[in-house]
C-alpha positions in Angstrom: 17.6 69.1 84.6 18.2 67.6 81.1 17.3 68.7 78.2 17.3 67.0 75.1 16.1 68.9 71.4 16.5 67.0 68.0 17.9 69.4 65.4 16.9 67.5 61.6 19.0 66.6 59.0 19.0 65.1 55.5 15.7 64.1 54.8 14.4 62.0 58.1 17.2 62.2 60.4 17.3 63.6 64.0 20.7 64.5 65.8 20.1 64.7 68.9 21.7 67.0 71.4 22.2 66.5 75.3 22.4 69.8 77.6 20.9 71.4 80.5 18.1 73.9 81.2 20.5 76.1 83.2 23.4 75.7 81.2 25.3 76.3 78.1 26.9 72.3 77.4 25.8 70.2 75.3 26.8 66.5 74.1 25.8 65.9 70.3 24.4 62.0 69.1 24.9 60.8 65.8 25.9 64.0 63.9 25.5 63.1 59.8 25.8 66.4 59.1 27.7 69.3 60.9 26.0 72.3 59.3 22.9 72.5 60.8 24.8 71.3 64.0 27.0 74.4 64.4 24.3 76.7 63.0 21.6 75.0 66.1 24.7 75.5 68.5 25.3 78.8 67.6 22.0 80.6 67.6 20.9 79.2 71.1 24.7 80.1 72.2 25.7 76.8 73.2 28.7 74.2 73.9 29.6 71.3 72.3 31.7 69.5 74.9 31.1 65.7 73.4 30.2 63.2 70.5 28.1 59.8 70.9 27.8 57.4 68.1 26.1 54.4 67.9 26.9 53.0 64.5 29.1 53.5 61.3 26.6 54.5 58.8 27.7 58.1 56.8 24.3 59.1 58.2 25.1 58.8 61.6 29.0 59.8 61.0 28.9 62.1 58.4 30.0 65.6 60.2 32.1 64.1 63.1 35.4 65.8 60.9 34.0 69.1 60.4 32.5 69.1 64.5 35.9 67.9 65.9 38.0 70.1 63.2 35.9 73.2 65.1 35.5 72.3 68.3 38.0 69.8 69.4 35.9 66.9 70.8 36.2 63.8 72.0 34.1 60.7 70.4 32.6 58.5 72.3 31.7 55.4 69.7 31.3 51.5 69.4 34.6 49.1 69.9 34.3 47.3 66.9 33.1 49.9 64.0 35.3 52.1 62.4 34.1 55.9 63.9 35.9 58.8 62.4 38.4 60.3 65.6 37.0 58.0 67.8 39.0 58.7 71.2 36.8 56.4 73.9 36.2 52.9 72.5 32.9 51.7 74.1 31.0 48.3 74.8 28.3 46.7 76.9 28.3 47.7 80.5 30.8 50.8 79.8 29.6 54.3 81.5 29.9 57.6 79.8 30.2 60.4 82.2 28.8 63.6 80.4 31.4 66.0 80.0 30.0 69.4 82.1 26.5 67.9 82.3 26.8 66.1 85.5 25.2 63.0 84.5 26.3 59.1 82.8 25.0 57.1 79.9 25.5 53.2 80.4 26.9 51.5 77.1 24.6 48.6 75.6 25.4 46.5 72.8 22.7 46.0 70.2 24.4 44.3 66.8 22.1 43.8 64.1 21.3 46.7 61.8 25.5 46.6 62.1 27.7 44.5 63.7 28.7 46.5 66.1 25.8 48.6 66.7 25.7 49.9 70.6 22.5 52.3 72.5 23.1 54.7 75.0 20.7 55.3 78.4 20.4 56.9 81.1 18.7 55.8 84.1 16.2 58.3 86.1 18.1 59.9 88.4 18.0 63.6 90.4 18.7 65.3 87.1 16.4 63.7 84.2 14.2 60.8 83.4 15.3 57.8 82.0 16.5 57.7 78.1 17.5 55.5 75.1 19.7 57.2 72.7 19.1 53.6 70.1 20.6 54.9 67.2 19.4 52.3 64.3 18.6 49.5 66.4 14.8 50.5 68.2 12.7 52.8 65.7 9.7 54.3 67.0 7.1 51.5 65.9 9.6 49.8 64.1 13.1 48.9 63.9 16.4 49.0 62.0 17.0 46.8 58.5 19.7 43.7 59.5 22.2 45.6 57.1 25.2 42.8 59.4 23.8 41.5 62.0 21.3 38.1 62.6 18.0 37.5 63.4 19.1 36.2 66.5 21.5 38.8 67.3 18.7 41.8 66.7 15.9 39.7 68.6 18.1 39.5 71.6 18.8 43.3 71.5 15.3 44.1 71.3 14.3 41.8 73.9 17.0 43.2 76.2 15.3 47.4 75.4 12.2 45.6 76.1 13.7 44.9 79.4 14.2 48.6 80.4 11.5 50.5 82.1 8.3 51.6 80.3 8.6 55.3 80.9 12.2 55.5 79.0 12.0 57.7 76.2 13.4 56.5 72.6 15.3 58.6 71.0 15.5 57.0 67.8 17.3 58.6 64.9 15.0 58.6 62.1 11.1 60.3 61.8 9.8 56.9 60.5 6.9 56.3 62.7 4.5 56.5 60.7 5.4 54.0 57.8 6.0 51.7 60.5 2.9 51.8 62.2 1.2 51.4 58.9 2.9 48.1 59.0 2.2 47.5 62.4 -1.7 48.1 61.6 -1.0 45.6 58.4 0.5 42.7 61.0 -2.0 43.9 64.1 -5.2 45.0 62.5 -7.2 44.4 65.3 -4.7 46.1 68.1 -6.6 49.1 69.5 -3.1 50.5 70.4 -1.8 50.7 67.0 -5.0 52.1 65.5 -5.2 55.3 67.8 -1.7 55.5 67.7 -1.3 55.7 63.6 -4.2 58.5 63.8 -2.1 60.6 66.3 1.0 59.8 64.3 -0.6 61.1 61.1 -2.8 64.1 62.4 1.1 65.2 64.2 3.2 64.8 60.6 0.0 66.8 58.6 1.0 69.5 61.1 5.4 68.5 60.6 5.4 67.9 64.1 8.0 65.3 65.3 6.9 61.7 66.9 10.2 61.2 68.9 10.6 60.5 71.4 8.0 57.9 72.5 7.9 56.3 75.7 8.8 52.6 75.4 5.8 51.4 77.3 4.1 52.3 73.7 6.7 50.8 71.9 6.0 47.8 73.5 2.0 48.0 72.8 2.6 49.0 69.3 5.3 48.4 67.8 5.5 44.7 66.2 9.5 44.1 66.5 8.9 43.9 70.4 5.7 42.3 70.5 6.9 38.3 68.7 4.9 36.9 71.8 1.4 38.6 70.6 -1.1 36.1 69.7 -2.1 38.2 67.0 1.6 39.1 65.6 2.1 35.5 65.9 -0.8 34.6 63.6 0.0 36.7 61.2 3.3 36.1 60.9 2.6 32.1 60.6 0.0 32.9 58.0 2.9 35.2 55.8 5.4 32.7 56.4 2.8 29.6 55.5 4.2 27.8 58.6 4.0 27.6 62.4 6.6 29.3 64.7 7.5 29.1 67.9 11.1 30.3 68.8 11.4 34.5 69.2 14.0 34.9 66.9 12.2 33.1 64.5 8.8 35.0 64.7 11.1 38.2 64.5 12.7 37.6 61.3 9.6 36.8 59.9 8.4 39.7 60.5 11.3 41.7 59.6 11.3 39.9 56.5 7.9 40.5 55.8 8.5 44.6 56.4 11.3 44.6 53.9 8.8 43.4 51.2 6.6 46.2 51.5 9.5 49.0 52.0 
C-alpha cells in the first residue's frame, strides 16, 4: 500500500514523500529544502527514485540541485514554469507513472497562485486511496494568494478539486490551517462545521501535531474558497464588498480579497 509522511521544512512547509509500506522507494513533492530531505531519507534507509513539482516558488524548488546532484533524479514539473532539471514537462490530462512504486498520478492544471501552477492525484485504486498533492493551489481551509494568475482562472481550478471525490486527501504544502479557519469562522460565523473544526485544529497545533492531510469532503464544508455558492459566504461577502454578487468567480475574489486584508 502507499504510504505518504510529510517531513517539515522552513517554517510551515511540508515535503511530502511518496513510498510503500513494504518497500524502500520513495518519490519526493515539492522539495524547498534538501537537508532535511536526505537526512529523513537516510535514517528510515530509503530511495529516492523521483521529483514532483507543482509550481516555481524557491519554496517549493529550493533543494531540487542539491537532491538531483546526490541522487540522480528525474523531475517531473509544470510545462510552462521554469523547474530547476526539469526532465518530464507536464500538463493537464498527463499520467505519471511512479518510478518502483507501482502506481500513476494524473496531471491537473490549476493556474492562479502561478501561472502555471499544476496538482497531482491519484485515484483509489488496489494499492492506496485517492490523493491531491495541490501544491499552492487548495490549502487546507484555505487557499493560495493569486501571486499570476486570475480570479477566474483560480475559481475554475477550485471548482474543478471540488469535483473530485470527498474522501481524497489534500496534501497541501503549507501548515496554515488554522489561520485560515479563523477566517473561515470570520466569513461563516454561524457554520457548525467550521466552529468544531477550528477547535480540533487548535487543540492539535497546542500539542505541534500536523492538520494535513484533510479529506476534501471537509474542505468543502469548511473551507470558504470552495463554498462561493453558501448562502452564508455569499452574504458576507456582499456585505464586505458593499454590493450584490452573483457570478462564482466574482464571489471568489471577493473573498480572496477580503483574506488578504486581514493576512
Amino acid at each position: 500500500m502507499l504510504t505518504v509522511q510529510g517531513i517539515p521544512a522552513f517554517d510551515d512547509n511540508y515535503i511530502w514523500c511518496i513510498g510503500t509500506d513494504s518497500g524502500t522507494y520513495t518519490a519526493l513533492v515539492d522539495p524547498g529544502d534538501a537537508e532535511p530531505v536526505i537526512a529523513a531519507l537516510h535514517a528510515q534507509g530509503l530511495t529516492p527514485r523521483a521529483i514532483l513539482v507543482t509550481h516555481h516558488h524557491p519554496d517549493h524548488t529550493g533543494g531540487i540541485d542539491q537532491l538531483v546532484a546526490h541522487y540522480g533524479l528525474p523531475v517531473f514539473g509544470p510545462a510552462h514554469e521554469n523547474i530547476p532539471h526539469r526532465s518530464h514537462p507536464l500538463g493537464e490530462g498527463d499520467t505519471v507513472e511512479l518510478p518502483g512504486l507501482g502506481t500513476r498520478l494524473r496531471v491537473m492544471d490549476v493556474p492562479g497562485h502561478t501561472r502555471g501552477h499544476i496538482a497531482f492525484y491519484h485515484a483509489a485504486d488496489a494499492v492506496g486511496p485517492a490523493m491531491l498533492f495541490s501544491g499552492d493551489t487548495l490549502f487546507t481551509g484555505g487557499c493560495g494568494r493569486l501571486f499570476e494568475g486570475t480570479p477566474a482562472q483560480m475559481q475554475d481550478a477550485l471548482q474543478r478539486i471540488r469535483a473530485l471525490p470527498d474522501d481524497t486527501q489534500v496534501y497541501c504544502a503549507h501548515e496554515y490551517t488554522e489561520a485560515n479557519l479563523a477566517f473561515a469562522h470570520i466569513a461563516e460565523p454561524h457554520n457548525s462545521a467550521i466552529t468544531e473544526r477550528l477547535a480540533a485544529v487548535r487543540a492539535a497545533r497546542r500539542q505541534g501535531l500536523p492538520t494535513v492531510p484533510a479529506p476534501l469532503g471537509l474542505e468543502k464544508a469548511t473551507n470558504p474558497f470552495l463554498r462561493w455558492d453558501a448562502p452564508e459566504l455569499l452574504r458576507s461577502a456582499e456585505a464586505f464588498a458593499g454590493r450584490p454578487l452573483t457570478e462564482p468567480a466574482e464571489i471568489f475574489a471577493v473573498v480572496r480579497h477580503w483574506k488578504d486584508t486581514l493576512d
